[in-house]
KEKE-3310 file (N, C-alpha, C; in steps of 0.2 Angstrom, whole numbers, plus 5000, padded with zeros to 4 digits):
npx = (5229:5229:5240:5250:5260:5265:5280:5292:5288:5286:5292:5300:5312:5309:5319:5328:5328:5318:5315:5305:5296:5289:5282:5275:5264:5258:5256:5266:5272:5269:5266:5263:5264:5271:5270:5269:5258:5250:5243:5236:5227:5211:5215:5212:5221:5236:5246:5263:5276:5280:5284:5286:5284:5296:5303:5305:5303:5291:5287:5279:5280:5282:5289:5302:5320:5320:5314:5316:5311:5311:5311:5313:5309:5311:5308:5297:5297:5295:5304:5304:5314:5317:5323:5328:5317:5302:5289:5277:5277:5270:5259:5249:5256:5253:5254:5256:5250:5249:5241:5240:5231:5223:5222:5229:5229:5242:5241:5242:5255:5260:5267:5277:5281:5291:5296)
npy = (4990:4981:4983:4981:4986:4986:4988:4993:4988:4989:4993:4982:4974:4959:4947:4953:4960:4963:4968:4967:4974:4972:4981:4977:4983:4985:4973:4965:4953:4938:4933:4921:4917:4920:4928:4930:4934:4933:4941:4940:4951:4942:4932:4920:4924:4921:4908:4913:4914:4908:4909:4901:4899:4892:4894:4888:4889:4890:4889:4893:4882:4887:4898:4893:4892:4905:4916:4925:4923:4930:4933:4946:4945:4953:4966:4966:4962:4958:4950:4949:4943:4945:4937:4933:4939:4937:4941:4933:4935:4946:4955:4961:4959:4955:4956:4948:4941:4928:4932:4925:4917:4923:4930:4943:4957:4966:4981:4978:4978:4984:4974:4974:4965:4968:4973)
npz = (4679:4665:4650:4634:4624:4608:4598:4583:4570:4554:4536:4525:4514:4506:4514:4522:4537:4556:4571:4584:4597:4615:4629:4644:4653:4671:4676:4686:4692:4688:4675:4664:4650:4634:4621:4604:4589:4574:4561:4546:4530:4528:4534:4549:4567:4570:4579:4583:4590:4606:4623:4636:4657:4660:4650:4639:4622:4607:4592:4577:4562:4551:4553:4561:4562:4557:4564:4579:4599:4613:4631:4644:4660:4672:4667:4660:4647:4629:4615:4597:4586:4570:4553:4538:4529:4523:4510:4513:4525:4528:4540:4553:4568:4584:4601:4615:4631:4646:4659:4674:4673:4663:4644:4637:4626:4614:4604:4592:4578:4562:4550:4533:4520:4507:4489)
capx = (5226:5237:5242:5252:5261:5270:5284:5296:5286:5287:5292:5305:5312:5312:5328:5329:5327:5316:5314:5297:5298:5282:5282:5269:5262:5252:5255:5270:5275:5262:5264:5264:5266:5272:5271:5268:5254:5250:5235:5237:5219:5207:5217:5215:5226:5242:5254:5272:5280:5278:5287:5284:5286:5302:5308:5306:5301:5286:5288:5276:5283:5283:5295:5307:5326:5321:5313:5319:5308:5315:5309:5314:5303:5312:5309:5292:5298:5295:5304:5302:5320:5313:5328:5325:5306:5296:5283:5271:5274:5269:5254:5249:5258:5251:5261:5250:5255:5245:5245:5234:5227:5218:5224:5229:5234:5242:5236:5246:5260:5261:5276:5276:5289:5290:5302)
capy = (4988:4977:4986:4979:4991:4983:4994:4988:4987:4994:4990:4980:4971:4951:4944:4957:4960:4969:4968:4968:4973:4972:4980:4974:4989:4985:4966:4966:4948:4932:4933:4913:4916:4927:4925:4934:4931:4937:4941:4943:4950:4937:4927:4920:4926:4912:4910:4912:4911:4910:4904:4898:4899:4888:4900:4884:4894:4886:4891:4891:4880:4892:4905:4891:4894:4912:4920:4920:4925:4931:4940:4948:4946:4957:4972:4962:4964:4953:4952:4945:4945:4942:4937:4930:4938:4935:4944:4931:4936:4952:4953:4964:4955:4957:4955:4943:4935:4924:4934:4925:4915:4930:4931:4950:4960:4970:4984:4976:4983:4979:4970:4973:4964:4969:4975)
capz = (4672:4661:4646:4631:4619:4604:4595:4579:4564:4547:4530:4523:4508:4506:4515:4528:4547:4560:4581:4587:4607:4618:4637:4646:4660:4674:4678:4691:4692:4689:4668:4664:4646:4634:4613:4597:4584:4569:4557:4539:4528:4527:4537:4555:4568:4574:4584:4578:4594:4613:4629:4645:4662:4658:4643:4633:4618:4603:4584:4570:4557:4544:4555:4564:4560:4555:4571:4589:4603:4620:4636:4652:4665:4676:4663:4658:4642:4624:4609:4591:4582:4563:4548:4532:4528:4518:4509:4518:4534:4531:4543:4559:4575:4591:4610:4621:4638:4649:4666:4679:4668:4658:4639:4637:4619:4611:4598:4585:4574:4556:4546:4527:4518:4499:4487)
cpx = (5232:5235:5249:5255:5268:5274:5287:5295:5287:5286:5300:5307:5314:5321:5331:5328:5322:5316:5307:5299:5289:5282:5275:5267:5258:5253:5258:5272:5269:5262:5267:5267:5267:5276:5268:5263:5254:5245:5235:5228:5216:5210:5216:5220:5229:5245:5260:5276:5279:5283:5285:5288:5293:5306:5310:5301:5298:5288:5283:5281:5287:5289:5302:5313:5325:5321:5315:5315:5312:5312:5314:5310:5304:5309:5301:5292:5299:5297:5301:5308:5318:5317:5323:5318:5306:5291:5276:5269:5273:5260:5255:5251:5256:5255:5254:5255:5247:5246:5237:5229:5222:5223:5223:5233:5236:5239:5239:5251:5262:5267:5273:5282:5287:5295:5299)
cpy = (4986:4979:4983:4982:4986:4990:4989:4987:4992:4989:4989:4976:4963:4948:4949:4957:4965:4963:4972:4970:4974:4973:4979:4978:4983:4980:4963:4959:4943:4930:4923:4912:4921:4925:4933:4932:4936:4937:4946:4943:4946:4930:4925:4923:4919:4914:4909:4913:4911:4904:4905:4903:4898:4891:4894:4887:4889:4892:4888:4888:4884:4898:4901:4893:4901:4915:4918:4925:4925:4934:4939:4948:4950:4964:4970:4965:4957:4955:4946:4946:4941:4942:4933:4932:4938:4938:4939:4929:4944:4952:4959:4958:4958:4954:4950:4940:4935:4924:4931:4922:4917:4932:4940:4950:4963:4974:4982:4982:4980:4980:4972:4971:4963:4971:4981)
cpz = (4668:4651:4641:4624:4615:4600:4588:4573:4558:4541:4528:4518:4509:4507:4521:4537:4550:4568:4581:4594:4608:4623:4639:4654:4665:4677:4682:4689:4691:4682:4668:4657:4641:4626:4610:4592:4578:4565:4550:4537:4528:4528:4546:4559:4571:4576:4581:4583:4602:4618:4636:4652:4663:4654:4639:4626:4611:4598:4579:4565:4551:4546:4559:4560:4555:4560:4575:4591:4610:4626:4644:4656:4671:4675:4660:4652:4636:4618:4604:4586:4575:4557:4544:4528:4523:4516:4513:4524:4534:4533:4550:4564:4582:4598:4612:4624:4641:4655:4672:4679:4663:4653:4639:4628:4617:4605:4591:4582:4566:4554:4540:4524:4511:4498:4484)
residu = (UNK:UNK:UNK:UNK:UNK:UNK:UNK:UNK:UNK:UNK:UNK:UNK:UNK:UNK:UNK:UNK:UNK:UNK:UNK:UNK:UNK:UNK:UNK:UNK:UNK:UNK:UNK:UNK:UNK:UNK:UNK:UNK:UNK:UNK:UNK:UNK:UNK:UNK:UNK:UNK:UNK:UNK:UNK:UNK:UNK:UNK:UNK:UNK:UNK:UNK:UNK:UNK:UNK:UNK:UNK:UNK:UNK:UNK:UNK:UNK:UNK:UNK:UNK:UNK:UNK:UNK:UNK:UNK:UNK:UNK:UNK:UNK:UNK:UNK:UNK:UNK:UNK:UNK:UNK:UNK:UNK:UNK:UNK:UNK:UNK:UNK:UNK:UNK:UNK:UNK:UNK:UNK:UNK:UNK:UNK:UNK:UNK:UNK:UNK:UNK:UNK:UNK:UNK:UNK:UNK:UNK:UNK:UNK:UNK:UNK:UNK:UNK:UNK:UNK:UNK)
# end
């Protein structure tokens, strides 16, 4: 059973940092993709960043030159290196990868960035 546990979250003040990590149990090898989304109140959720088979890595507009996305596949391991925040990324962030062609998630972990 493919299992996706995110870690990393908290609170922090505008202009700051966190590390998001995501292991991803159960999936052995096959994962094809492997992003982060995120879902403030009364807002859809989106993608803020995800990369390939290739480890060519996609960016929401709004988090480019702040966010970096990285993983190990050996470790079946996902980060989200997060500078510069902003109180309007504070939102719950969810792990997702696309193992087998079947969309998995995690339980999320909230961001709050305030002062």
């Amino acid at each position: 059973q493919v299992r996706l546990v995110e870690s990393g979250g908290g609170l922090v003040q505008p202009g700051g940092s966190l590390r998001l990590s995501c292991v991803v149990l159960g999936s052995g090898f096959g994962i094809r993709s492997m992003g982060w989304y995120r879902q403030a109140p009364g807002n859809q959720r989106e993608l803020v960043a995800d990369i390939g088979t290739g480890d060519n890595a996609n960016y929401a507009d709004s988090v480019k030159g702040r966010f970096t996305i990285s993983g190990d596949r050996v470790k079946n391991m996902v980060y989200l290196q997060m500078n510069s925040l902003k109180p309007e990324d504070t939102a719950v962030y969810y792990c997702s990868i696309n193992f087998s062609g079947i969309r998995y998630w995690g339980r999320g972990t909230q961001v709050t960035v305030s002062s």
